[in-house]
Wavefront OBJ file of the C-alpha trace (Angstrom):
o trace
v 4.575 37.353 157.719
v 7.024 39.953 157.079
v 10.839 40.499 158.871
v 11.774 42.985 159.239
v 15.889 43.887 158.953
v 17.945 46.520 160.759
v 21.287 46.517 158.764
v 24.331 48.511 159.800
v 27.058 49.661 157.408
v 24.654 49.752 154.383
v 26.529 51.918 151.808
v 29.708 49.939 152.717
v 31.357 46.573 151.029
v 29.897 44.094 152.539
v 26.678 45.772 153.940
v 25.743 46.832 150.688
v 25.688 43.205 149.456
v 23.860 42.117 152.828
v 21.052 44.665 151.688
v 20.888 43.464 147.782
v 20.689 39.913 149.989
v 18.027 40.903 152.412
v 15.670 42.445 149.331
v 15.735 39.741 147.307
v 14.427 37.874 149.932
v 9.845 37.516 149.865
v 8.756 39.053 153.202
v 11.167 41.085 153.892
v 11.439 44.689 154.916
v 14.815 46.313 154.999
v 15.823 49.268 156.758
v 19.182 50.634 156.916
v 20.946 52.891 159.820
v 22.385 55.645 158.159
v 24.309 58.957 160.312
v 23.105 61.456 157.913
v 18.643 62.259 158.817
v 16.625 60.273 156.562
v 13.270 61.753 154.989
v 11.670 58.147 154.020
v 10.949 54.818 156.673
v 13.437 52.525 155.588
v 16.294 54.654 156.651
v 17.376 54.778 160.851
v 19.341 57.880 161.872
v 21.860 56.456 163.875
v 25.350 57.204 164.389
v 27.663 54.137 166.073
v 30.165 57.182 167.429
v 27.584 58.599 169.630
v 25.455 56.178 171.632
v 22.846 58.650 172.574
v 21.915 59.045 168.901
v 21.144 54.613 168.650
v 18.221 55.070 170.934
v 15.172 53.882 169.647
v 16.951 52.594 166.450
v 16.150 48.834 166.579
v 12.400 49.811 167.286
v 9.887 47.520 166.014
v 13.045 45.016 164.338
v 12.705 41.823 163.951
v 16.343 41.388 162.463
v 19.775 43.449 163.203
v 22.450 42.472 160.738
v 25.450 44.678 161.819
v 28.331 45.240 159.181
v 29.132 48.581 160.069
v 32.997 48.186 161.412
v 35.887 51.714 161.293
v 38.882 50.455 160.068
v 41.905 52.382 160.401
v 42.228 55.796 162.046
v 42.887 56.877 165.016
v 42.789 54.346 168.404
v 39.966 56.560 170.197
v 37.748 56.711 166.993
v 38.027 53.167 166.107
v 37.083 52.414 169.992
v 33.929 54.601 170.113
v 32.850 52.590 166.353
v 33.859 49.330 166.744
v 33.276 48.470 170.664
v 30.832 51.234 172.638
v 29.238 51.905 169.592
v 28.454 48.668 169.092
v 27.626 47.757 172.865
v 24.925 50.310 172.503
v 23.599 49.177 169.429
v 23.377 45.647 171.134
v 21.831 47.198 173.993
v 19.539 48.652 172.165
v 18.205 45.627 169.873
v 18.079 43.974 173.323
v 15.769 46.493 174.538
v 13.737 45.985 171.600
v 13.436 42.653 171.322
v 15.315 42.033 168.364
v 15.152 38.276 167.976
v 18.420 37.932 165.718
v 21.643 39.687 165.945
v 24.372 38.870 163.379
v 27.167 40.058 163.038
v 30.144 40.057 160.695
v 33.364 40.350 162.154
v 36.734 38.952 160.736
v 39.069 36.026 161.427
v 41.810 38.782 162.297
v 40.233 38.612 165.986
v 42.675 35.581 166.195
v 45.427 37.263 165.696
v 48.544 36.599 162.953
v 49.145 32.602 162.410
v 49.952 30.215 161.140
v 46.751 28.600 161.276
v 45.471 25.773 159.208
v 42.232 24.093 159.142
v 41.333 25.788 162.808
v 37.322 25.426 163.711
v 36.220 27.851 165.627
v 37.298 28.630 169.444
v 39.944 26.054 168.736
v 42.704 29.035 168.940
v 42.669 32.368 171.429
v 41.575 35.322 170.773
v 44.660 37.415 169.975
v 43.994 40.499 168.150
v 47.363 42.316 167.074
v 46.055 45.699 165.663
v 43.716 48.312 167.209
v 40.804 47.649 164.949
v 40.969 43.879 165.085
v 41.239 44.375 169.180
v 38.007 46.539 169.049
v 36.267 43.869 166.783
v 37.011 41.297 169.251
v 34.927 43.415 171.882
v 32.134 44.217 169.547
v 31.971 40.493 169.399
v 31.921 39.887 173.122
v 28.613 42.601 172.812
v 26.994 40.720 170.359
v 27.503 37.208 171.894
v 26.602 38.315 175.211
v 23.293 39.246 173.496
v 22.744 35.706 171.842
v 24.040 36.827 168.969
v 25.607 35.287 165.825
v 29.002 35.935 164.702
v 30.541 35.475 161.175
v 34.227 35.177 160.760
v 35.228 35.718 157.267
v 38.863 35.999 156.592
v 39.923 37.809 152.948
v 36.849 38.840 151.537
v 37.553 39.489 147.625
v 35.226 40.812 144.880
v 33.796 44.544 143.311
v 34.675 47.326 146.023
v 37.728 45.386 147.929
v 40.465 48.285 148.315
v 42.332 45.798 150.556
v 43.028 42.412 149.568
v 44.148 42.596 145.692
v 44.777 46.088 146.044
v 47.113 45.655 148.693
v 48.997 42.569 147.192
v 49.172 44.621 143.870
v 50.963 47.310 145.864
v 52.976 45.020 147.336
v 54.422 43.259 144.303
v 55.004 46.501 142.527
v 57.141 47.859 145.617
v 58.999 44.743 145.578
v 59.514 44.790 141.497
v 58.822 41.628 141.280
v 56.490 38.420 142.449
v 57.476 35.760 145.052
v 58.423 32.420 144.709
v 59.100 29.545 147.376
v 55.072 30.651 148.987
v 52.725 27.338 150.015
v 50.454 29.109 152.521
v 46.385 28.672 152.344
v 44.102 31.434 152.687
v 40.529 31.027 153.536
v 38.685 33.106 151.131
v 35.312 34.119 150.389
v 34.005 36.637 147.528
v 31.736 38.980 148.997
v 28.392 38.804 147.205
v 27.790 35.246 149.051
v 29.068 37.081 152.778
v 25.982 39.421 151.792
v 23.818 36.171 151.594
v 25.192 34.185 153.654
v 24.398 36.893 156.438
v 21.150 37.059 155.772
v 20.859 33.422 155.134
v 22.450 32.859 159.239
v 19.929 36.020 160.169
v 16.869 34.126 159.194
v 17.871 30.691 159.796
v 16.265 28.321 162.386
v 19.549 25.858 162.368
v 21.966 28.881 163.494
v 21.489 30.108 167.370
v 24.276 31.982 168.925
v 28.151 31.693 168.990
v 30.979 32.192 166.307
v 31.350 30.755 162.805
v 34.434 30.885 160.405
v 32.598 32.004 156.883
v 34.615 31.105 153.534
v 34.552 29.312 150.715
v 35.392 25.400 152.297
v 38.217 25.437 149.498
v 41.044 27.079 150.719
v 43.088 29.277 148.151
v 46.955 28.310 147.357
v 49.060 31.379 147.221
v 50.437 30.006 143.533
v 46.492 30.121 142.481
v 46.200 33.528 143.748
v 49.068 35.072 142.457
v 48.206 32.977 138.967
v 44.708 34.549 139.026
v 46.433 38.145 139.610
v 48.857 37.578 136.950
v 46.351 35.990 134.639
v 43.538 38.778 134.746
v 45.247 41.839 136.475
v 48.791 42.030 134.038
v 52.247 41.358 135.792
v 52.049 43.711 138.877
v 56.095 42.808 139.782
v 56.937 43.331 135.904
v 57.353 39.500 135.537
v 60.265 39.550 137.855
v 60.643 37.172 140.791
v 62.217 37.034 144.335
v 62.354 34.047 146.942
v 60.461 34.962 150.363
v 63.765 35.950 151.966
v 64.893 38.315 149.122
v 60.814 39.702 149.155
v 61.251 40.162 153.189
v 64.443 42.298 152.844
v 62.843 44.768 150.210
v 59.925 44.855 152.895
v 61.735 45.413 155.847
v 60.959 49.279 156.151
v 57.270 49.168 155.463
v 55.003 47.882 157.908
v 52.051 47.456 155.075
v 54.529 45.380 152.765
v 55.120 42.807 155.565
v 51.259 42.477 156.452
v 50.381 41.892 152.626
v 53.701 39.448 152.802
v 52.155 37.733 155.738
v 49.104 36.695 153.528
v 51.494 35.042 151.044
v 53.999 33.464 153.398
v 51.815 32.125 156.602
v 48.449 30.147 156.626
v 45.262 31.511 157.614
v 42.939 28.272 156.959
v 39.515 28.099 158.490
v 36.992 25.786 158.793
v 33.617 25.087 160.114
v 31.657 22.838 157.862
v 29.097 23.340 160.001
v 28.275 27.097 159.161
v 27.194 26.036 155.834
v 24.883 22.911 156.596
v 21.206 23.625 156.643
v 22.103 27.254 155.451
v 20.011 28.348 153.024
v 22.926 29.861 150.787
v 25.639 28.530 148.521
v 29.154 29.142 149.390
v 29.610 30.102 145.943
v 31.711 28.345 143.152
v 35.005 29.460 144.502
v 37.888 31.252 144.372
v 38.365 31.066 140.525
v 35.040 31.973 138.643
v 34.484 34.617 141.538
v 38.126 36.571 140.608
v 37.391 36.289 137.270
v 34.175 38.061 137.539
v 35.907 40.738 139.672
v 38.828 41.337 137.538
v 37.258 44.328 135.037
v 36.294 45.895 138.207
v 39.988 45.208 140.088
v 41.684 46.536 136.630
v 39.749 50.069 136.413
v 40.373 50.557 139.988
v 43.863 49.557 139.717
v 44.555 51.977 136.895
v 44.032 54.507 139.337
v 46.413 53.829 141.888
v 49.412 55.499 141.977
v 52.937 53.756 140.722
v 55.146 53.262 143.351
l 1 2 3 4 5 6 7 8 9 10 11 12 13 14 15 16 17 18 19 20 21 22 23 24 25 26 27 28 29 30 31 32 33 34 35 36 37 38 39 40 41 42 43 44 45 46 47 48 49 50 51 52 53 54 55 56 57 58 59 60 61 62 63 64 65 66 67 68 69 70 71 72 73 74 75 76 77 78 79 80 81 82 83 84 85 86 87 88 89 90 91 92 93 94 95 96 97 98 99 100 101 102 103 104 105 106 107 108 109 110 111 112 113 114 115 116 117 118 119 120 121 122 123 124 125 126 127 128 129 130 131 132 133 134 135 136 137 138 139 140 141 142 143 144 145 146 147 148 149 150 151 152 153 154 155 156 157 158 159 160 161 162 163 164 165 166 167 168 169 170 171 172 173 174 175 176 177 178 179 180 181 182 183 184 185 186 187 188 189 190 191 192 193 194 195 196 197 198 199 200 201 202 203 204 205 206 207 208 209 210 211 212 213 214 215 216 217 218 219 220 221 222 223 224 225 226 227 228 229 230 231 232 233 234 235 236 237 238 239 240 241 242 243 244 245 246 247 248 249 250 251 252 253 254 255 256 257 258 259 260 261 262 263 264 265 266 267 268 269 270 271 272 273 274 275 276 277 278 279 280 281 282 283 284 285 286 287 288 289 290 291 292 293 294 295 296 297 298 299 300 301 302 303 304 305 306 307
């Protein structure tokens, strides 16, 4: 019997790898939502900004693996993306009798920590920027529905222009690296998201509700700042400051503090449960999966500009 998949956010990071997933899978039929008309059947016009445009998109879907999130930009844009344009979306696989909804969301929903070794629901919801806010409601949508949703937390790997990135940037503005840090990170590289997505979407162990997804290893900040010095070159020039030193050079850029925030404060998840009975691997970790993305992290790192 063939399922058929619905999957939002196709040409993006992590949608991209939840296709490559979803085809590699026997009996299964992918289709993709896509804004711009599409001439062949695996390709839904649909644009999450205007909910008139969703209807009829989840027609004849078996599976609806949303990945499509607007991060950044203005409030009123990220709004119509992230919550009504994912209410209607919802509304729409409802109408349609879409058996599975999943959908991937982020651990940011909880808000800045410290948190280690929190299981899901164990904290508040506490979103602190406009995009994590309107992720929170597209949640509500989806579990409303039934639905599944998938909490990852850094997601790491070919494409990322926001985890390494970022902490690259941040090192070179502070002209140096940072000493004194302990915190854990839950991380998870994100070919296995892709799977695990579409492992969750056709699983018979996984009904509704929310799941923290990473690797159940949590990452040291001395590992990852090893694994960036070790395959990415000395970002800080081989300098190094303790956290209070790194927090003063910080103090006038908001974007600085956020990336210090990863490296000072824990963001630990768990939910050993997620990954029993999944049919996916959580991967090998934090180590072999950097070290396969480092040629891609060091040509796109060439081209950033030096601060």
């Amino acid at each position: 019997m063939t399922v058929t998949f619905l999957i939002t956010g196709a040409s993006g990071f992590v949608g991209s790898r939840a296709v490559a997933a979803a085809r590699s899978r026997p009996g299964v039929r992918v289709r993709t939502l896509s804004r711009r008309a599409g001439t062949g059947s695996d390709t839904v016009h649909g644009d999450l900004s205007d909910p008139a445009s969703l209807r009829g998109a989840c027609a004849d879907t078996d599976v609806l693996v949303h990945c499509a999130t607007r991060i950044g930009g203005d409030a009123e844009t990220v709004e119509a993306v992230n919550d009504r344009g994912t209410r209607a979306l919802v509304e729409e696989a409802v109408r349609a009798g879409v058996r599975r909804i999943v959908y991937v969301s982020t651990a940011a929903v909880y808000g800045r920590g410290p948190f280690r070794g929190v299981r899901p629901d164990e904290v508040p919801i506490a979103p602190a920027s406009a995009t994590s806010r309107t992720r929170a409601a597209a949640e509500q949508h989806v579990l409303g529905a039934g639905g599944l949703v998938l909490r990852p937390h850094l997601v790491y790997g070919e494409g990322d222009r926001w985890v390494v990135p970022g902490l690259v940037r941040l090192l070179r503005e502070l002209s140096a690296t940072v000493t004194g840090c302990t915190a854990l990170q839950s991380m998870i590289d994100v070919d296995t998201l892709g799977r695990a997505a579409v492992a969750a979407a056709l699983s018979p162990a996984h009904a509704g509700g929310a799941h923290h997804v990473g690797h159940p290893e949590p990452v040291t900040v001395p590992e990852l700042l090893g694994a960036v010095r070790e395959h990415l070159g000395e970002p800080g020039g081989g300098a190094a400051v303790d956290v209070a030193t790194a927090l003063d050079r910080a103090a006038g850029s908001p974007l600085a503090l956020h990336h210090l925030g990863m490296l000072t404060v824990d963001h630990w998840f768990v939910d050993d449960a997620f990954w029993k009975d999944l049919d996916c691997s959580p991967g090998e970790g934090f180590a072999a999966g950097f070290r396969r993305a480092a040629p891609w992290y060091r040509s796109f790192l060439r081209e950033l500009p030096a601060t």
